[in-house]
C-alpha positions as CSV (number, residue, x, y, z in Angstrom):
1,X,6.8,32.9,-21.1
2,X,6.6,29.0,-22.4
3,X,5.1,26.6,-20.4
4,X,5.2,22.9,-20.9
5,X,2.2,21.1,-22.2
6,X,-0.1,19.6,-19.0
7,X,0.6,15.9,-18.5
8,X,-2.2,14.2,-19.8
9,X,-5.1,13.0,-17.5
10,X,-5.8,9.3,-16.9
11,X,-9.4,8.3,-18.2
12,X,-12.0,6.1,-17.3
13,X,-10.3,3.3,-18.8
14,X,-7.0,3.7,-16.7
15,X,-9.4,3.7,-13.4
16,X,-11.1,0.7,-14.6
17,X,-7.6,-1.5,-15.5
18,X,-6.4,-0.6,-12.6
19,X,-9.2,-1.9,-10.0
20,X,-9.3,-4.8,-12.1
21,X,-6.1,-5.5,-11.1
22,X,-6.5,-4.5,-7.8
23,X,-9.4,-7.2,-7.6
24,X,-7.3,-9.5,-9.1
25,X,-5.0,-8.8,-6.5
26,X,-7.8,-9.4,-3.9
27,X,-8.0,-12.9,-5.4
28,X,-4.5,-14.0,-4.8
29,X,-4.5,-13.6,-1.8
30,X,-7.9,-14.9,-0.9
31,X,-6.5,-18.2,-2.4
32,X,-3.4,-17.8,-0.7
33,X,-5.3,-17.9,2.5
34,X,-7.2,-21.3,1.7
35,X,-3.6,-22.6,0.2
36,X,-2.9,-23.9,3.8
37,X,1.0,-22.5,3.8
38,X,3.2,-21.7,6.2
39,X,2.7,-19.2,8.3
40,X,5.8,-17.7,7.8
41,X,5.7,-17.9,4.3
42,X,2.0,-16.7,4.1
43,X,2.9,-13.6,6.1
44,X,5.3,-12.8,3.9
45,X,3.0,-13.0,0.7
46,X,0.3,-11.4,2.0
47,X,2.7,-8.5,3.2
48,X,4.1,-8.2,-0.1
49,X,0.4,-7.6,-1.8
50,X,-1.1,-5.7,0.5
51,X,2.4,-3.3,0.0
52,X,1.6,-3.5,-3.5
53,X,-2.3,-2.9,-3.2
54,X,-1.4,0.2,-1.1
55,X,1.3,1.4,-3.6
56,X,-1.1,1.1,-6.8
57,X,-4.0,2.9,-4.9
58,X,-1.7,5.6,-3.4
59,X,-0.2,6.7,-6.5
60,X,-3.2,6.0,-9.1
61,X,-6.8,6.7,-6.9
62,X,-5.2,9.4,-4.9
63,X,-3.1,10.6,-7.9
64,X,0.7,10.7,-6.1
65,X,1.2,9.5,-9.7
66,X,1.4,12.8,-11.7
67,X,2.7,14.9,-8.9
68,X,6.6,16.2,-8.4
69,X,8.9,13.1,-7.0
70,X,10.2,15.4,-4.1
71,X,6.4,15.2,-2.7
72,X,6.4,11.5,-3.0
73,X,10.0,10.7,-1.8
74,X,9.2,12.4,1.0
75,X,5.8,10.9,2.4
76,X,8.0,7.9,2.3
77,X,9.9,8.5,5.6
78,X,7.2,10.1,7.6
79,X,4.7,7.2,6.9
80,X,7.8,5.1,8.1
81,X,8.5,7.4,11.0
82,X,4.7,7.5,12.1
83,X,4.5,3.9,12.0
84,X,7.4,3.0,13.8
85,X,6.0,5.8,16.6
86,X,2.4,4.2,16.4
87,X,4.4,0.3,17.3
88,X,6.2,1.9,19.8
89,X,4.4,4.5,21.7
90,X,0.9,3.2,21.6
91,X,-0.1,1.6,24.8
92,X,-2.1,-1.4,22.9
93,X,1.6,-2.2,21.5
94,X,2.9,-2.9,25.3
95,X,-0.3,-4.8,26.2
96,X,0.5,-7.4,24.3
97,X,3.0,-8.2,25.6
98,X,1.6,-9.1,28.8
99,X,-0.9,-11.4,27.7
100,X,-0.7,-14.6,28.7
101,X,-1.6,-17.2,26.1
């Protein structure tokens, strides 16, 4: 019986690029926050990095990376599912909306 030869292992050098960037990251949007923009358009920046942070560190430091795509794919819709509960069910979510302001 064949098997296929092991993917190869990340090294030390992978780790290291990829916190870099992950710092670098940091950076942008510490500077978009002193950039004085819209709020709007801030949000929406800020959202988009942080989505990216979380995507890099997900599949490289927790290694999502080098496993089977059916694994992945589906984490995908019970992260959604469990944070559309968490919005909806948790009682912090309906306090504040009665907060006067």
């Amino acid at each position: 019986m064949t098997h296929g030869a092991p993917a190869q292992q990340p090294g030390m050098r992978l780790y290291i690029a990829i916190w870099v960037g992950l710092l670098a990251i940091v950076g942008v949007e510490v500077a978009l926050t002193f950039a004085q923009l819209p709020t709007n358009t801030l949000l929406a920046a800020l959202l988009s990095l942080a989505v990216l942070e979380a995507g890099i560190g997900v599949m490289y430091f927790m290694h999502l990376k080098y496993e089977r795509r059916v694994l992945f794919w589906s984490l995908i819709p019970t992260l959604v599912f469990v944070l559309v509960m968490m919005n909806h069910l948790w009682p912090d979510a309906h306090r504040l909306l009665r907060m006067k302001p």
